[in-house]
C-alpha positions, -999 to +999 in steps of 0.1 A: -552+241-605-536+267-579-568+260-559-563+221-556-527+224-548-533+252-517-558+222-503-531+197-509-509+216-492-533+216-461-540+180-458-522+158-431-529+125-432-510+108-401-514+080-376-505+076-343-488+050-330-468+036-300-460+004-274-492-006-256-497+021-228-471+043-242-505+071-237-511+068-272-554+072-274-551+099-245-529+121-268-553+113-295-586+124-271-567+154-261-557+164-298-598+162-304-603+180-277-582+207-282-589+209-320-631+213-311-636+180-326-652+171-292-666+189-264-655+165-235-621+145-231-625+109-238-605+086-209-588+051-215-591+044-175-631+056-174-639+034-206-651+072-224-625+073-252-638+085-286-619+065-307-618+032-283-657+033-294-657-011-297-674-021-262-643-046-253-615-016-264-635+007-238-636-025-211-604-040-215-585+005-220-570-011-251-569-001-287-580-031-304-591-016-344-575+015-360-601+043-354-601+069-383-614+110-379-607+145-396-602+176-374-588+211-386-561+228-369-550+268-380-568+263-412-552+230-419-565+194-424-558+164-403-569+133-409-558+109-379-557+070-373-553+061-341-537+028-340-534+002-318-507-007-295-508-046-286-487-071-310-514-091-314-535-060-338-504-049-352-517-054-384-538-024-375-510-003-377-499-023-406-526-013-431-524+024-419-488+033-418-490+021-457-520+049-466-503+075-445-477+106-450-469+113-418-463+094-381-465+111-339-443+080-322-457+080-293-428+071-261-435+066-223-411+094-207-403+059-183-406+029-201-388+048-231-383+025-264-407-009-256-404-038-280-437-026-300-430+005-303-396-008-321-424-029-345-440+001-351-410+023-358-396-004-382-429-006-402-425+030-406-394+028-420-406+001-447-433+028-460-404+059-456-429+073-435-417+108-419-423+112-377-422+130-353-415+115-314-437+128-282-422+113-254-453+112-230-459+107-191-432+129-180-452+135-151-447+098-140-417+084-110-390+077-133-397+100-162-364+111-182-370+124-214-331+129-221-326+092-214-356+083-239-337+107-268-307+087-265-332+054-265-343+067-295-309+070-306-292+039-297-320+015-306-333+028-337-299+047-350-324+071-358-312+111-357-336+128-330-338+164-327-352+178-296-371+209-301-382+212-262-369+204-231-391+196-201-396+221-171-397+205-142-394+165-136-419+141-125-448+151-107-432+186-109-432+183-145-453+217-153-441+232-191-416+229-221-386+250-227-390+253-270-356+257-282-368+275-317-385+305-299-363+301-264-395+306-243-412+289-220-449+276-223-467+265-191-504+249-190-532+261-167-546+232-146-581+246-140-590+247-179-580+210-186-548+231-204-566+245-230-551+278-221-515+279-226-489+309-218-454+321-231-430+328-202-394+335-200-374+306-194-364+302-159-329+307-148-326+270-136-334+259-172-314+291-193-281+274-196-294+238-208-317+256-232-284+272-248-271+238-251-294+221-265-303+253-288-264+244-303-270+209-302-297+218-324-284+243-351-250+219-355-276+187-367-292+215-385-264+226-402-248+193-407-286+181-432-293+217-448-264+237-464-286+265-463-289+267-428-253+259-422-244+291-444-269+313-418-253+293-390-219+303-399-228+340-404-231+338-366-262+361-362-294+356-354-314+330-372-351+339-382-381+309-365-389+305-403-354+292-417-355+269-388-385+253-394-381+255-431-347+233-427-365+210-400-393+202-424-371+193-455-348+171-430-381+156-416-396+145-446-364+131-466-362+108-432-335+123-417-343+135-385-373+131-365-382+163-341-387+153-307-414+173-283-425+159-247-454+167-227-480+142-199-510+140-220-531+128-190-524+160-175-533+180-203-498+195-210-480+194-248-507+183-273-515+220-289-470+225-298-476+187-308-502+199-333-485+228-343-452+205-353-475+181-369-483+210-391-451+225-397-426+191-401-449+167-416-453+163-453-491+170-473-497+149-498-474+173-526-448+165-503-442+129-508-432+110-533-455+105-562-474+067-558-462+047-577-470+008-590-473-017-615-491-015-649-507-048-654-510-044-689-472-039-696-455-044-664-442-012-663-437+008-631-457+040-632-462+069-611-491+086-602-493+122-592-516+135-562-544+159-580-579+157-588-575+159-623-548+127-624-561+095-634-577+076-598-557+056-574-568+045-545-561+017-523-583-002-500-567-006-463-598-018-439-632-035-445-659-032-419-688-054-421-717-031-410-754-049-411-742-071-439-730-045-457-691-040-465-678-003-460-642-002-471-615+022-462-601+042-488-564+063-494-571+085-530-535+092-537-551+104-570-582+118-591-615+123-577-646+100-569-680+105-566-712+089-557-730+066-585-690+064-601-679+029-613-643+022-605-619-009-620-605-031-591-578-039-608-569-068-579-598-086-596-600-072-629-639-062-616-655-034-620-679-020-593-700+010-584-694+031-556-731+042-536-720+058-509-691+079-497-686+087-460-660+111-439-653+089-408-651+099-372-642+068-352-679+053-350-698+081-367-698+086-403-707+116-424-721+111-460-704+135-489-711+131-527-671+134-535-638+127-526-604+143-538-569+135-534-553+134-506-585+118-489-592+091-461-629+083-469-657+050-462-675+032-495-700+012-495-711-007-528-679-022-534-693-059-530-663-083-538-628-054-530-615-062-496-582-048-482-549-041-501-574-042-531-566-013-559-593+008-569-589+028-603-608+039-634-598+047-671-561+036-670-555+005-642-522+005-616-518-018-594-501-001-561-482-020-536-503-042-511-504-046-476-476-069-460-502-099-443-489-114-412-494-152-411-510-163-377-493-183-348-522-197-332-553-218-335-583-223-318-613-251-320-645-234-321-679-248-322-718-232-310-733-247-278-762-252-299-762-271-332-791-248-350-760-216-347-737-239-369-746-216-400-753-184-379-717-193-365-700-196-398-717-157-410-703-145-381-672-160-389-667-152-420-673-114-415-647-112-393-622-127-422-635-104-444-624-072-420-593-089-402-569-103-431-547-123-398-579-143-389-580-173-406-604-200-405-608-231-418-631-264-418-607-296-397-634-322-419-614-351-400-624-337-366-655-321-380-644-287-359-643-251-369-607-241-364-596-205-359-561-192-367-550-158-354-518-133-340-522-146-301-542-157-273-560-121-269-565-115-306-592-147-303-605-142-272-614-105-288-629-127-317-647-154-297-657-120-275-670-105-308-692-136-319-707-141-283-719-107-277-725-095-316-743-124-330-758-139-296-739-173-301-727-194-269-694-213-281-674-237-272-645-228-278-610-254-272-577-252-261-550-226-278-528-247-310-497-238-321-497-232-362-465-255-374-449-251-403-422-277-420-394-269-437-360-292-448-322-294-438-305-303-474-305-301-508-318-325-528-325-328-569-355-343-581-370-348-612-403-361-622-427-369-655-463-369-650-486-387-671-523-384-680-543-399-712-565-375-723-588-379-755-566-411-760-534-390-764-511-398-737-498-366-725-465-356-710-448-334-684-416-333-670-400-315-645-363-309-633-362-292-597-335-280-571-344-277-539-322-263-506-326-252-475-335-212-470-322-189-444-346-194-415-376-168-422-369-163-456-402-181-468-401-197-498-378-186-533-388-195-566-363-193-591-361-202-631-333-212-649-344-217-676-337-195-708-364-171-729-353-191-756-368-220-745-401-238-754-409-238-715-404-208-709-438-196-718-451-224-689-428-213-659-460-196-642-477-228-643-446-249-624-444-225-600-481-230-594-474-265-590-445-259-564-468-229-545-499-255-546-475-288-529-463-261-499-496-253-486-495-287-472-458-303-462-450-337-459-446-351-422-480-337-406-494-317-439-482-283-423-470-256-448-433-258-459-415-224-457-377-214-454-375-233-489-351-225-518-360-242-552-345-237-587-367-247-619-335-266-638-353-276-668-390-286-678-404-306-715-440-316-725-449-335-756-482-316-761-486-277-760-520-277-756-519-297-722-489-279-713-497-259-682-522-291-666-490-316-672-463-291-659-484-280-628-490-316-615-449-329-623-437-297-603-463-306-577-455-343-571-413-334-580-417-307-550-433-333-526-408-358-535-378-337-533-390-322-494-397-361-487-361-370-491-349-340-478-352-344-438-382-326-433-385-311-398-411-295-376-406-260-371-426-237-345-432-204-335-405-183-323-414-154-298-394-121-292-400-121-252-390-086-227-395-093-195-393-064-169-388-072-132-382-062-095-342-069-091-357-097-064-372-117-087-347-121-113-332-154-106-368-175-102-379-158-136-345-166-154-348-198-144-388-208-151-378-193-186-348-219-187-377-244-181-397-232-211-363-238-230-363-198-239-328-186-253-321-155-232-302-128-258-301-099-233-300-090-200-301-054-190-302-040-152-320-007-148-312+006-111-335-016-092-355-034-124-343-056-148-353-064-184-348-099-200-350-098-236-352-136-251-368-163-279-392-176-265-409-212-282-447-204-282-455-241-275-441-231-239-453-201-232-492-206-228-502-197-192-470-177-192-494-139-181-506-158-144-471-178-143-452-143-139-476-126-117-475-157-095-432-158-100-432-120-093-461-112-067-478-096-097-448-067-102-430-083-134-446-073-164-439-088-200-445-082-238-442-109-263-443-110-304-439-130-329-406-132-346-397-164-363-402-196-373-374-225-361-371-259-349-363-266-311-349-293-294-376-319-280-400-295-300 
């Protein structure tokens, strides 16, 4: 028992994760690098990164799929995902920040807090994930990691604790000042900064240090009464009570250490790795998992150790030669090769063959996995992400938030005889990427494609072209509608059906309003225990789920809808559920009939960053799109435009700003909401 805990206690299993070109894969390449995982640095820019191992991530310098690897450090553990930092993948980031302990926020030292890297900081929050912030390129014009704390600050109202300052600015930027140990640490350039030395802190950079040493010990003292009553003492404090207070703060979420470096120029990653150690939790550290008993309905917990009962969770499929090999977190109990495990998802039971350590591309095969591990199965035929995997006594863990997809595409092969090799190829791709949707349009006897954005399916179309050898076709981007209604309306409804000559009865009382706008749908009962419907609610609300999949002005799904189950009869129990169903189902599409239905679209968060010069023409071609601008903020002689931007008006919006801006405005753009607009 002592054994397992000390290797619990030297596991780290975190991610990293940022804003697209925040540097994120370049600290990843370094960390391997440093750590003897490889024996050459990986570069976005060359196309050589490691973990960017897909042939379109190395051609495009983008992280398209989270790339999993385990590397030791000073005896310890880590087992990294490297996530990816475009909107369109974020459910990338998604399915790993729910199997990890621990997060490195990755910042650009000049663009500071982007609007991803505020998506990726808010997904960490709905996990309670611990992190840590590296604010990167601080080697770059424009570089302030001081203005990037306060970003960090302001935007997130998080409590950031720097624990270096930079030496040097810009392309002077040449150490870190660390404010536990108050020396200096400087890189060599001619070993790609594997050799790192300890020097006295300059006299420029003594009285800033002291500052920010205070500025340190009073957040310290102000989360761990402990430190304060060393604090107040007044003496000198000893490295380990320090750290010990930092790590307890870190992990109950509240503070996040801040370090800094320019990973590109080798400076920062190997105090990066020693704070990944030292503030972020193991798997003993965290909370126990907990989920739901589907027996009782009971919330239990699980706690990490081999000898628990298993729980794992499935977080990514990859088909591989026909063949599904699925991601797994064991948060507890052990698994081995030949074992057959309960997906409790599906009430299946399956047998695992093979068990793989991943790195990136490359796969290792073990014959066991503990607690605590990130490992590949294959044999698991029918479990596919956000599944549960367990054995003697079934739990069913909290799944993995699926984002719906805001865009469509019409695909079809060039030649008719790769109509089934087509719909294979397809239908991999669903099985690995849970925001790819497709689906048969019989009226217009296309293949349509639904995903998160314009380069989300071009990687897909990309994928079928030069995996499966398929010329397509492939048709104009579609908005994905949804409906939804503007008032209330009460309906009821009695459906009837003969059946074995007994005419059989249902009948159905609903109330149905308008939901705050991306709400999705509530379901509500009010009716009593007591009742003889009560037993039959599940079935009703089948009914109402089944009527808004398909709404009623153009058949889009119905969202932002509130609807209360009054009251509900039948006049034969053993046709109860079929009679139910069908009067919630037609009472539903009744009620939305006569409740003015409306068209609702896409709703884009939009930051736009441009030369001062070009302000007025972008403002007003974003006017033209009928964008709401919500802020406007002027940084010396740049400005960034934050709006909501309609999706039906923004397609050719990437060639329309380099033409508006002679190629110098940049932009990022996610989804954020669904809503009606004028003329929409």
């Amino acid at each position: 028992m002592k054994k397992e805990l000390q290797r619990l206690t030297k596991i780290r299993n975190i991610g990293i994760a940022a804003h697209i070109d925040a540097g994120k894969t370049t600290v990843t390449e370094r960390i391997l690098y440093y750590t003897g995982k490889t024996h050459k640095i990986g570069e976005v820019h060359e196309g050589t990164a490691t973990m960017d191992y897909l042939a379109q991530e190395q051609e495009r310098g983008i992280t398209i799929t989270s790339a999993v690897t385990t590397l030791y450090w000073n005896d310890y553990e880590v087992q990294l995902i490297d996530t990816p930092g475009h909107v369109d993948f974020t459910i990338e980031v998604e399915r790993s920040l729910r199997v990890l302990d621990g997060m490195v926020a990755v910042f650009c030292g000049v663009g500071g807090v982007e609007p991803q890297s505020e998506t990726v900081w808010h997904q960490a929050d709905k996990y309670h994930v611990p992190r840590i912030a590296f604010i990167n390129k601080l080697d770059r014009l424009g570089s302030d990691f001081f203005r990037v704390v306060d970003m960090i600050f302001e935007k997130f109202g998080a409590n950031p604790i720097p624990l270096q300052i930079p030496l040097g600015r810009e392309d002077g930027f040449y150490g870190v000042v660390d404010l536990i140990t108050m020396k200096g640490i400087a890189w060599d350039e001619e070993d790609m900064g594997s050799i790192y030395h300890s020097i006295s802190i300059p006299k420029e950079y003594e009285e800033i240090a002291h500052i920010y040493r205070e500025k340190l010990f009073d957040k310290l003292s102000l989360l761990d009464d402990e430190f304060m009553e060393h604090y107040l003492e007044g003496g000198p404090i000893d490295e380990s009570i320090i750290m010990g207070a930092l790590r307890k703060a870190t992990i109950a979420l509240k503070c996040v250490p801040v370090l800094c470096g320019t990973a590109l120029k080798n400076k920062g990653i190997q105090p990066l790795l020693d704070a990944v150690i030292a503030y972020l939790p193991s798997p003993l550290d965290v909370p126990p998992v907990s989920g739901e008993n589907p027996e009782t309905g009971e919330l239990e917990e699980r706690l990490a150790g081999d000898e628990e009962d298993l729980a794992a969770l499935a977080f990514k499929v990859v088909m591989e030669e026909g063949r599904k090999l699925i991601y797994i977190r064991i948060y507890s109990g052990k698994l081995k090769v030949g074992d057959e495990v309960y997906n409790v998802n599906l009430r299946k039971k399956e047998k695992v063959s093979r068990i793989y350590k991943i790195h990136a591309n490359h796969k290792d095969r073990v014959e066991e996995a503990w607690s605590g591990a990130i490992v590949g199965i294959v044999g698991l035929k029918e479990t596919s992400t956000g599944h549960t995997l367990t054995k003697s006594n079934p739990i069913l863990l909290e799944p993995i938030e699926i984002y719906q997809p805001v865009i469509s595409i019409a695909v079809e092969p060039v030649r008719n005889a790769d109509q089934d090799k087509l719909m294979i190829a397809l239908q991999r791709i669903s099985e690995e990427d849970p925001t790819f949707v497709l689906k048969a349009d019989e009226d217009a006897y296309q293949t349509v494609v639904s995903g998160m954005g314009e380069l989300h399916l071009d990687v897909i179309v990309r994928r079928i072209k030069e995996e499966s050898g398929i010329d397509l076709q492939v048709g104009k981007p579609q908005v994905v509608y949804k409906e939804s209604i503007e008032k209330a309306v009460l309906k009821e409804h009695t459906f009837e059906k003969l059946i074995n000559n007994i005419l059989c009865k249902g009948w159905v009382s609903l109330h149905i309003a308008p939901n705050v706008r991306g709400a999705g749908n509530i379901i509500a009962s009010r009716i009593a225990d007591t009742h003889p419907v009560y037993l039959f609610i599940s079935a009703i609300e089948e009914g109402v789920t089944e009527a808004s999949n398909m709404g009623v002005l153009k058949g889009y799904p119905l969202t932002d809808v509130k609807i209360d189950i009054n009251d509900a009869s039948f006049n034969n129990p053993e046709f109860a559920r079929l009679t139910l169903k069908m009067a919630a189902y037609d009472a539903f599409r009744e009620a939305c009939g006569a409740a003015n239905p409306i068209i609702l679209v896409p709703i884009m968060s939009l930051t736009v960053t441009t030369p001062n010069e070009f302000l007025g023409d972008i403002i007003g071609d974003l006017n033209a799109r009928k964008c709401q601008i919500a802020d406007i903020l002027a940084k010396d002689r740049i400005t960034v435009i934050q709006a909501n931007a309609p999706l039906t008006n923004m397609f050719g919006y990437s060639t329309d700003i380099r033409s508006l801006s002679q190629g110098r405005a940049s932009f990022t753009m996610y989804f954020s909401h669904y809503d009606r607009i004028e003329n929409g």
